[in-house]
Residue frames as a rotation matrix with the C-alpha (Angstrom) as fourth column:
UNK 1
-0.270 0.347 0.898 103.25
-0.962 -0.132 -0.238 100.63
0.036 -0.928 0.370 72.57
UNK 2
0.725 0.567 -0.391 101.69
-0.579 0.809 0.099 97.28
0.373 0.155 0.915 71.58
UNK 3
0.167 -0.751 -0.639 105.38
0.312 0.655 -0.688 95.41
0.935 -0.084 0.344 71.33
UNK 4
-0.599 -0.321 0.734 106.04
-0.710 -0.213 -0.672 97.19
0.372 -0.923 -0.100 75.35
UNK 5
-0.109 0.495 0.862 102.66
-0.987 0.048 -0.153 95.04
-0.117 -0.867 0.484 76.54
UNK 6
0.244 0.423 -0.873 103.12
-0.543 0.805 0.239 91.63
0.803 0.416 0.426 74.80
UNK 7
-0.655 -0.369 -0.659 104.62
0.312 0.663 -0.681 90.39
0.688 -0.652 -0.319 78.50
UNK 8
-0.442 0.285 0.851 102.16
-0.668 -0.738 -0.099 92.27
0.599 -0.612 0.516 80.79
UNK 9
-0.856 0.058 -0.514 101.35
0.401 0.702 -0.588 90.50
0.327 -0.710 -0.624 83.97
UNK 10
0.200 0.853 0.482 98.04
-0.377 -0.387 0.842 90.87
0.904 -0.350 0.245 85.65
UNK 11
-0.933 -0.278 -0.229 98.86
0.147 0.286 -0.947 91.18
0.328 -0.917 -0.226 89.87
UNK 12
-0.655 0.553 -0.514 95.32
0.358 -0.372 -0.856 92.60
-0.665 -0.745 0.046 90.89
UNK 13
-0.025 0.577 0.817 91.76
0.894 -0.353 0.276 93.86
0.447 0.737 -0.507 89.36
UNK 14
0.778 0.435 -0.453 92.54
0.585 -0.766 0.268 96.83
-0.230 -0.473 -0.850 91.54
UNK 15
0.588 -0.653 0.476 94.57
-0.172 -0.677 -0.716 100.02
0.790 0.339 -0.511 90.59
UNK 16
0.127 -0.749 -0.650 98.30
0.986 0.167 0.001 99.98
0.108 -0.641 0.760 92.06
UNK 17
0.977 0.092 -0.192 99.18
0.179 -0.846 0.502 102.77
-0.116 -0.525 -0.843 94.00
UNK 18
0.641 -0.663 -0.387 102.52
-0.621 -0.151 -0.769 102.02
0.452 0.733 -0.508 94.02
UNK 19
0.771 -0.479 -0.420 105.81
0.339 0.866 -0.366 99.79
0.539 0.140 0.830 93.78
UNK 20
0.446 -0.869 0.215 108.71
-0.890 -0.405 0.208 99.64
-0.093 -0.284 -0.954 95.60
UNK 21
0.835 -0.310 -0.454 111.72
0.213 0.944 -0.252 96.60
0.507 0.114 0.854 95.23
UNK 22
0.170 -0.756 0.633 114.04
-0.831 0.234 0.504 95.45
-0.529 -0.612 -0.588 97.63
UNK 23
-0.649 -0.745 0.154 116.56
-0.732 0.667 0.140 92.93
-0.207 -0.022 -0.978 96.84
UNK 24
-0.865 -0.069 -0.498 114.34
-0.496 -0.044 0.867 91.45
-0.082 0.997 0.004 94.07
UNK 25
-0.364 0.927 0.085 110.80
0.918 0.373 -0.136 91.54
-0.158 0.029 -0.987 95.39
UNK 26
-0.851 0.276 0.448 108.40
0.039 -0.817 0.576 93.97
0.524 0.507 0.684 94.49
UNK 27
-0.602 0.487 -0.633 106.33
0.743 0.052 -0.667 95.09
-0.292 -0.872 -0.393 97.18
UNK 28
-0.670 0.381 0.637 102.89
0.455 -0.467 0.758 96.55
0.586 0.798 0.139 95.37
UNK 29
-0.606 0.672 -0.425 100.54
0.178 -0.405 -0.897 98.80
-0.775 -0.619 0.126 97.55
UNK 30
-0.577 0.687 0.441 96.81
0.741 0.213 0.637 98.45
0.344 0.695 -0.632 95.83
UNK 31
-0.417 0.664 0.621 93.93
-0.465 -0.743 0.482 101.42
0.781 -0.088 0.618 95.76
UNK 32
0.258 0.964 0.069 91.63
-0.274 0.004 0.962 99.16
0.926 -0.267 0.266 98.55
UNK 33
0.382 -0.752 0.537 95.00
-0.884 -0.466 -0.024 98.86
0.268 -0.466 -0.843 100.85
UNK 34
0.915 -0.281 0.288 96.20
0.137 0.891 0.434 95.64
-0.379 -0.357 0.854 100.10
UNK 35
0.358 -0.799 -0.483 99.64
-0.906 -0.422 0.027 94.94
-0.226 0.428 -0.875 99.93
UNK 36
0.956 0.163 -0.242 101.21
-0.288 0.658 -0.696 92.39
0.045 0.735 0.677 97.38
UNK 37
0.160 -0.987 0.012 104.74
-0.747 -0.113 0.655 90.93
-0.645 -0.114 -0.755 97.60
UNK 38
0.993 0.013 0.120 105.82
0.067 0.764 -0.641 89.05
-0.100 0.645 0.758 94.48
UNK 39
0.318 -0.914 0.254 109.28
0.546 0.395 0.739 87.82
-0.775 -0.096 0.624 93.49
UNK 40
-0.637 -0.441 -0.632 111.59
-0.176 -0.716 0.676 89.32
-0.750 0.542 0.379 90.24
UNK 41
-0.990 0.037 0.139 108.99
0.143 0.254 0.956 87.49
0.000 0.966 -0.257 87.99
UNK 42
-0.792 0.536 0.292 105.68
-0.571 -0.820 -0.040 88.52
0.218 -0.198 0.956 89.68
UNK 43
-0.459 0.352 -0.816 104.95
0.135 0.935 0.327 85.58
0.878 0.040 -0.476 91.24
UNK 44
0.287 0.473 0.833 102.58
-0.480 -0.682 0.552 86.34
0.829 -0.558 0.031 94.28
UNK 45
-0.633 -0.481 -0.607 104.68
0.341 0.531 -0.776 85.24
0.695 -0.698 -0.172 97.14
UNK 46
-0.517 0.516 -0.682 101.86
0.787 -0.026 -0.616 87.08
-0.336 -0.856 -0.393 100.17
UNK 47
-0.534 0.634 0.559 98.71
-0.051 -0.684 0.728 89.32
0.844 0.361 0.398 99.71
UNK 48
-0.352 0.316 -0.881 97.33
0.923 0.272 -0.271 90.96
0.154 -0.909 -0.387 102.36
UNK 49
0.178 0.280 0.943 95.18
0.561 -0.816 0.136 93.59
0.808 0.505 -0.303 103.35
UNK 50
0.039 -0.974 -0.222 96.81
0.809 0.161 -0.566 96.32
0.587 -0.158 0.794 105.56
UNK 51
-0.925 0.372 -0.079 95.11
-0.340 -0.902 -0.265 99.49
-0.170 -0.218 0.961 105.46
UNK 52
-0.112 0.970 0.214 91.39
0.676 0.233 -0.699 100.54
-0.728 0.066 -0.682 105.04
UNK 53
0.805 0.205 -0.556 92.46
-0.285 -0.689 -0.667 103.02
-0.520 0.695 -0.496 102.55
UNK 54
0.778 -0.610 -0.153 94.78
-0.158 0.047 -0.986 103.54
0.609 0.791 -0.060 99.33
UNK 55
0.680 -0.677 -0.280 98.18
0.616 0.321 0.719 102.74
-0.397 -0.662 0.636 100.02
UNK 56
0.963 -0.198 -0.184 100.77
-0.268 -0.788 -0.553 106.01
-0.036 0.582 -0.812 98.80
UNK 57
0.248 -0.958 -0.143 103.86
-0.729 -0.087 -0.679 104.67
0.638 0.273 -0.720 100.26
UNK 58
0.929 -0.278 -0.244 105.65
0.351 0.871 0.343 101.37
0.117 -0.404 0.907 100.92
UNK 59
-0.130 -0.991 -0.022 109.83
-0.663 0.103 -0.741 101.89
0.737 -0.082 -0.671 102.14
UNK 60
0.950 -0.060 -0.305 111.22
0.231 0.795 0.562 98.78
0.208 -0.604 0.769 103.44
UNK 61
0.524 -0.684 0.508 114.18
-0.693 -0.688 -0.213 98.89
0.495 -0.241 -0.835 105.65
UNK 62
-0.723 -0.180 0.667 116.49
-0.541 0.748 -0.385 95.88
-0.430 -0.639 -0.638 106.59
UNK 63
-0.899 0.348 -0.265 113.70
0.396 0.906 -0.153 93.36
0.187 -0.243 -0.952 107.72
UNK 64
-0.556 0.688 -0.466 110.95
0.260 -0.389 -0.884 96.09
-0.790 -0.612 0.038 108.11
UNK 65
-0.770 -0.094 0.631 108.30
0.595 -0.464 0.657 97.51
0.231 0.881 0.413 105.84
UNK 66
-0.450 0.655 -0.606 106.23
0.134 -0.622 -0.772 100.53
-0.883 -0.428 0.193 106.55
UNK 67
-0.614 0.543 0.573 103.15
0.767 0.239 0.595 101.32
0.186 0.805 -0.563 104.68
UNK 68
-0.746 0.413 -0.523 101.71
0.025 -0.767 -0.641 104.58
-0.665 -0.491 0.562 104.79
UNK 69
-0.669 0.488 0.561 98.48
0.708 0.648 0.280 105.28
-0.227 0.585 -0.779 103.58
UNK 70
-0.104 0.299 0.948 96.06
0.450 -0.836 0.313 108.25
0.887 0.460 -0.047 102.16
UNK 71
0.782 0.543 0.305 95.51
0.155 -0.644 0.749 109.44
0.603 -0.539 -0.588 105.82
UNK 72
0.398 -0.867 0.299 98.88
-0.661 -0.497 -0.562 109.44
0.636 0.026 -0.771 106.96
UNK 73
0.676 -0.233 0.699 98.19
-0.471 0.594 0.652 106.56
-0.567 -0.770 0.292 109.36
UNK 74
-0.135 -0.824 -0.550 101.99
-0.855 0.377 -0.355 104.04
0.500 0.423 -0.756 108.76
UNK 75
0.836 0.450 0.314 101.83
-0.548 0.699 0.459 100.59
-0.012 -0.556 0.831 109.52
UNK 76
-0.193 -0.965 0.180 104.82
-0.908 0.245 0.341 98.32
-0.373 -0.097 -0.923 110.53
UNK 77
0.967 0.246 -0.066 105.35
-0.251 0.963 -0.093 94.82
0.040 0.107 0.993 109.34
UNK 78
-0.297 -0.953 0.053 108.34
-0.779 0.274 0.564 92.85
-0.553 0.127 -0.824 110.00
UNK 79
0.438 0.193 -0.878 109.68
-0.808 0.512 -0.291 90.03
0.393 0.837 0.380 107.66
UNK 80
0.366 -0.320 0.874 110.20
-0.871 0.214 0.443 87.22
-0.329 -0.923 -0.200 108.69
């Protein structure tokens, strides 16, 4: 286990909810509903908060990403 964390990246002192990657960002939904976009090396390219709650699911589509969150409410964002 030790030799898996000698690269480990710190993105957030909050718990991730979870990850999704498109076409080699990594779009991170955090527990306090921010959402992180970092590049293939986890560079923070935008942080923003989105929701008022956890974030459960992130599916981008195209130029879109929706962000649903512990109450079912989905937010849109387009990329631009």
């Amino acid at each position: 286990m030790d030799q898996e964390l000698y690269n480990s990246i710190k993105i957030s002192d909050r718990k991730i909810t979870y990850i999704e990657e498109f076409e080699g960002k990594y779009f991170i939904g955090l527990e306090n509903g921010e959402l992180v976009i970092t590049d293939g090396k986890f560079n923070i390219l935008k942080q923003e908060k989105v929701l008022k709650e956890r974030i459960v699911k992130i599916c981008v589509i195209e130029n879109e990403i929706y962000v649903m969150g512990c109450e079912n409410r989905i937010v849109k964002y387009r990329i631009i």
